[in-house]
Each structure stands twice: as C-alpha cells, then as structure tokens.
C-alpha positions in Angstrom: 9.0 -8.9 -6.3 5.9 -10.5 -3.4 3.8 -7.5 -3.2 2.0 -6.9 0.2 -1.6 -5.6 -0.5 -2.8 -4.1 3.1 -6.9 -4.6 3.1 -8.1 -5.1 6.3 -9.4 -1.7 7.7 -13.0 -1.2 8.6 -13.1 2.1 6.2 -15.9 3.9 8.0 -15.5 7.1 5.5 -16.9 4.8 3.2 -20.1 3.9 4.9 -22.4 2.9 4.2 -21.3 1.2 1.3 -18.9 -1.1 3.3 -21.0 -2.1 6.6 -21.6 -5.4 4.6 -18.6 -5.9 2.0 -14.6 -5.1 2.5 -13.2 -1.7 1.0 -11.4 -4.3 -1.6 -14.7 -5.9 -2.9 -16.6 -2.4 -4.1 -17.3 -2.8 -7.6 -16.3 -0.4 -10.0 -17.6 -1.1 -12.8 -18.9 -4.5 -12.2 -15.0 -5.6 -11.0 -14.1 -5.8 -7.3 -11.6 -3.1 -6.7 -9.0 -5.2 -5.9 -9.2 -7.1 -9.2 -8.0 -3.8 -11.1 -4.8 -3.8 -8.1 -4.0 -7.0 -8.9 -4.1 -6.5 -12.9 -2.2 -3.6 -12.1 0.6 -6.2 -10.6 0.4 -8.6 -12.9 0.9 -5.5 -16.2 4.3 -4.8 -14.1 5.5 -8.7 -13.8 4.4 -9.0 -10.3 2.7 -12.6 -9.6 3.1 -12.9 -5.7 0.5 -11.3 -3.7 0.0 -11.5 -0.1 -3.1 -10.0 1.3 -3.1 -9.0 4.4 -7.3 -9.1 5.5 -9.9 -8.2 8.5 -13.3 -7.0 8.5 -15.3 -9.3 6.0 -12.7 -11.4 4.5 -13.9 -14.7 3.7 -15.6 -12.6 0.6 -12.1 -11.6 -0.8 -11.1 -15.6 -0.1 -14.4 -17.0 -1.9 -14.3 -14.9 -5.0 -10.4 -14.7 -5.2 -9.2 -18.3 -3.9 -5.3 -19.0 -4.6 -5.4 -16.6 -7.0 -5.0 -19.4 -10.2 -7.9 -18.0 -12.5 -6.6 -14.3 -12.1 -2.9 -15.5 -13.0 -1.5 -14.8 -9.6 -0.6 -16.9 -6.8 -2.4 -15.3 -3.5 -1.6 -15.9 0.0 -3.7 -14.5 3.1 -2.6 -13.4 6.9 -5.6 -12.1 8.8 -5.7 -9.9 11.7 -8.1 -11.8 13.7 -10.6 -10.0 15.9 -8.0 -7.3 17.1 -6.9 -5.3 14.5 -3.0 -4.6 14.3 -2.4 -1.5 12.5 -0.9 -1.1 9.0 2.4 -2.3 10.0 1.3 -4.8 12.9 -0.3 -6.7 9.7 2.5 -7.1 8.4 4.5 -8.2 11.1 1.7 -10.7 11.7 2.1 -11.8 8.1 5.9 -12.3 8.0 6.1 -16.1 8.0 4.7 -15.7 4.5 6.6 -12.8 3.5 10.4 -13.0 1.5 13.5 -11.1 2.4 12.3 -7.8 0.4 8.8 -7.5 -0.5 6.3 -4.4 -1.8 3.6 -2.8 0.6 0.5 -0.9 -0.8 -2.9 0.1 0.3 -5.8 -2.1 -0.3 -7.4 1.3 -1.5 -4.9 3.0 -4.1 -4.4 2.4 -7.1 -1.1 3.4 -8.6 -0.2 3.6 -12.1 3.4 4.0 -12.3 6.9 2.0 -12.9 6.8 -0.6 -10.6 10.4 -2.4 -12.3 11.7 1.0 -12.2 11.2 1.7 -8.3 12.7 -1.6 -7.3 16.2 -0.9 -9.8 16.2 2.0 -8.0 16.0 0.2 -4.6 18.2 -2.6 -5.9 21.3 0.2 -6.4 21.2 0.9 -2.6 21.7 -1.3 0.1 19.1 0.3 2.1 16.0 -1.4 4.3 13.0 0.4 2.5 11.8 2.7 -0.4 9.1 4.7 0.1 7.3 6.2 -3.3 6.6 10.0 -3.1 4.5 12.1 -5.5 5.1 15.8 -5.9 1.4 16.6 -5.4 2.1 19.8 -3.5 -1.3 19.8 -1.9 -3.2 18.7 -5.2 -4.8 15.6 -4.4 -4.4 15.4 -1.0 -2.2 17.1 2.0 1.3 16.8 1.2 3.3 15.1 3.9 7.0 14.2 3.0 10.0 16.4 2.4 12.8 14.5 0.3 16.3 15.5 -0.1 18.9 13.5 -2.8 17.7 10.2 -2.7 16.1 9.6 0.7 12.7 11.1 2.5 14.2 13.5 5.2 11.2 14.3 7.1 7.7 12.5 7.0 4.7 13.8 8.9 0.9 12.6 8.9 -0.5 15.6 10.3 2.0 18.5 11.1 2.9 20.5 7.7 6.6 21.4 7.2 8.4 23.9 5.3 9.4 22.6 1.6 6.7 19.8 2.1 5.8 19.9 -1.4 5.8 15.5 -2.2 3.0 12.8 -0.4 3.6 9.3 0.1 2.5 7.6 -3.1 1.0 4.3 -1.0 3.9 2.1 -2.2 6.8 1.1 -0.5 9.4 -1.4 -0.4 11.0 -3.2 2.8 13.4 -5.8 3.5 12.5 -8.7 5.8 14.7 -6.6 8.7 12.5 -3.8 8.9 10.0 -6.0 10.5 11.9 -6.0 14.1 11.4 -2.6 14.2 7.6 -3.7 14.7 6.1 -5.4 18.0 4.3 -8.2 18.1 0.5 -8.2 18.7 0.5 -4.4 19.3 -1.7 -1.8 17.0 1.7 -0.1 14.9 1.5 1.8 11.7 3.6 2.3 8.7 4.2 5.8 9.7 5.8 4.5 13.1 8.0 2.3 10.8 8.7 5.3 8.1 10.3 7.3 11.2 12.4 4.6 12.0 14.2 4.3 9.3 14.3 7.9 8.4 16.0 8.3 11.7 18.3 5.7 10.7 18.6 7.4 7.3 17.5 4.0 5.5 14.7 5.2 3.6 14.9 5.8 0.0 12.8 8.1 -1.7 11.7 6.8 -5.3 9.9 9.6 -7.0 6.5 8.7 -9.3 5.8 10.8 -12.2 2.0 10.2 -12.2 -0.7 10.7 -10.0 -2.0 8.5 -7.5 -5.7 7.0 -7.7 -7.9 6.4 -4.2 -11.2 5.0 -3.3 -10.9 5.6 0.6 -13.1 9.0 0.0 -16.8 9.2 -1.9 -15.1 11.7 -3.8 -11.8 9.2 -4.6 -14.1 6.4 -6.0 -16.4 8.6 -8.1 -12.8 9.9 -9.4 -11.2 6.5 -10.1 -14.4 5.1 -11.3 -14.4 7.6 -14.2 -10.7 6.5 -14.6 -11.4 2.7 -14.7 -13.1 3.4 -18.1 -9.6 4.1 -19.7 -8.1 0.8 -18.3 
C-alpha cells in the first residue's frame, strides 16, 4: 500500500537542533531519521512512499532522490511557503496519491503489523483506519476512546472518561476522504478524524506495541537507545 510520510513541520520543540536541518534528517546514529521509517516500510512490503515536505527540503531530495538506492520509489509534494496543516498536505499532494493510501508522522517510528492493519481495513468498506495504542497515559496523554471496531470519540486536548488508547500516528484513508479537506487552507488530521467519526467511518485497528517519537528531546534520546536493537 503508497504510504504517506507527513515531514514538513518546522518542529520548534526540537530547537535548536532543527534551525538548519528538517526533523526527518537528524541523525541517529549516523542514519537520517527517516532512513530507519523507510526501512521500516520496506521490512513490511511497502515500496511507495510519498513525502509530503516544507521547511528545509531540498536536503531530504539531495540525499534521498527517487528513492532507487534505498529500494523504494519516492515521490515529493511540498507545501510551498504557506504551510497547510497535516491534512492540507495531503490534500495538496493528492494528484500523486492512489485510491487508499497510509498516513504517518515524519517523526514516529512504529514498529507494528503494517499487513495486518490494512486486512483489517480491507474486511470493511470503510473511508479510513486510524491505529490506536492502549497507552493509558504511559507515553504520552491518551486521546481516543474506541468501541468494537471503530474510534468513538477522539480529542487532542480535552480528556474523556474511558480514554485509556492514543492515536498510534498511522492511519489509512481512501482517496474520498480528501473532499472532506479544503483547498489551500491550514486543516489537520484531527479535523479529518472527526469527520469521519461523525460519519461512523473510522476504524480503529489496535497495535500491540509501543510507539517510538523523536518530536521531544526526551523522544529521541529514547528512540536513539532503541535504534541500537534495529
């Protein structure tokens, strides 16, 4: 399945190791972060990788290209000087983009079933997946209730009762979902999430392992001990 890889933010928190390179290109141990993402694809039999890029991203182009000497094929859709959001990057990106494709976060790493999450999707005929974790406020604040098979409520900042799962940073959409984004205007995944929860179109796939993060100091001290086991 095309896998979306969102890496255009700014990611200030991280400052000031990214005022000169992307959030993608930190090394971890000598490797650019994204390098272990997209080994990470290819160990799950995903070759089609569309990165989505902003602040500094002729670096990823130069030391990535097409993708050929990493045994991928990459395409790119950039932002341009206004940035467009999590979701408005997509929706900027969809003339590359097939009629169900992946999303993740250009700064998780994620070490579960990908094949298994998209049978999963592949029984329903639903517009998206999103993966949840039952952290219950391990690694981060928990922010998605699920019930059965579907995410029933989803909330970035307000805490609910029975909130005990977090959104994993993968999901899975068809090529429909993207009308529910406008064109050229700042929109986020979470704005798309609701949507389809109101719509009761959003699967919830549930990963057994934890999630790995480099948007924090303390996430990329974490995954960098990690990385050592890879």
């Amino acid at each position: 399945m095309q896998t979306v890889i969102l890496c255009g933010g700014m990611a200030t928190r991280l400052y000031p190791i990214t005022k000169k390179i992307p959030k993608s290109m930190i090394l971890v141990n000598r490797k650019p972060f994204l390098e272990y993402q997209i080994e990470l694809l290819k160990r799950n039999g995903i070759y089609d990788i569309v990165l989505c890029v902003g602040n500094r991203s002729t670096q990823i182009k130069k030391y990535f290209g097409n993708g050929n000497k990493f045994g991928v094929t990459l395409s790119y859709s950039a932002d341009g000087k206004k940035l467009l959001g999590t979701a408005g990057a997509i929706k900027n990106a969809e003339e590359l983009l097939e009629n169900v494709f992946m999303v993740m976060y250009g700064d998780s790493y994620l070490p579960f079933d990908f094949q298994k999450a998209i049978k999963f999707f592949n029984k329903y005929n639903k517009k998206g997946l999103m993966t949840v974790y039952k952290n219950s406020g391990k690694y981060d604040k928990s922010n998605v209730v699920v019930s059965g098979d579907y995410v029933k409520i989803y909330s970035k900042t307000e805490k609910k009762k029975n909130m005990s799962y977090i959104d994993y940073g993968a999901s899975i959409l068809r090529k429909d979902c993207l009308k529910l984004i406008p064109k050229e205007k700042i929109f986020d995944m979470s704005d798309v999430f609701q949507k389809l929860i109101t719509q009761k179109e959003l699967l919830a796939f549930d990963s057994k392992k934890r999630f790995y993060e480099i948007g924090s100091f303390a996430g990329l001290e974490e995954f960098k001990k990690y990385s050592k086991k890879l």
